[in-house]
C-alpha positions, -999 to +999 in steps of 0.1 A: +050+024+141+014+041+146-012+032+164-030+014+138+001-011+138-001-015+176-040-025+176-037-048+146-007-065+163-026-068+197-055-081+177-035-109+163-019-115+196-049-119+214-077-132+193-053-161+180-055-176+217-090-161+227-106-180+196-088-213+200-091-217+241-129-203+236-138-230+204-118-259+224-137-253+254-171-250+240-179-215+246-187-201+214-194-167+226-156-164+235-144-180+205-165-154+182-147-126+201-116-139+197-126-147+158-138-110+158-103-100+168-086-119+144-113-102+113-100-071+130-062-075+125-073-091+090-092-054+081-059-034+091-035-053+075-052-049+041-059-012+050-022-008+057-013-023+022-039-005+001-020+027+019+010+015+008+005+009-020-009+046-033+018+067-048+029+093-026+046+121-044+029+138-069+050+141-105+049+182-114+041+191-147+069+201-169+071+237-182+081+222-220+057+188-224+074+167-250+044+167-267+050+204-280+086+199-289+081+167-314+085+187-345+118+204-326+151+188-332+172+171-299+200+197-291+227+187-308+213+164-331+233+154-361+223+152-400+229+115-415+260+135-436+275+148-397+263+185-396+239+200-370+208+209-375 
């Protein structure tokens, strides 16, 4: 796991429990940091999945595109009568 993983987990960790005991007892300036930390752990987990969610390897080009070949016959094909072509 990276370090992106470690603060998003400690954000959830600690701004869960910072928000709620700051909101319960009244002091809002405590509960908006701990809000604030949740937003936080919010932000990296949809970083994380957008990351995820890129494709990776890149597909090569191919020396003989399909394209080209369309008016070549498959190797091997057959004739409807059974010869090759």
């Amino acid at each position: 796991m990276n370090g992106r993983v470690w603060v998003a987990v400690a954000c959830l960790v600690v701004g869960v429990p910072v928000a709620a005991w700051g909101l319960a007892n009244g002091s809002l300036l405590i509960g908006m940091a701990g809000l604030a930390a949740v937003l936080v752990f919010v932000y990296l987990v949809i970083e994380a999945i957008n990351q995820a969610s890129k494709p990776k390897p890149v597909i090569p080009k191919s020396e003989t595109p399909a394209w080209d070949m369309k008016d070549q016959p498959a190797p091997g094909a057959r004739r409807s009568d059974g010869t090759t072509l």
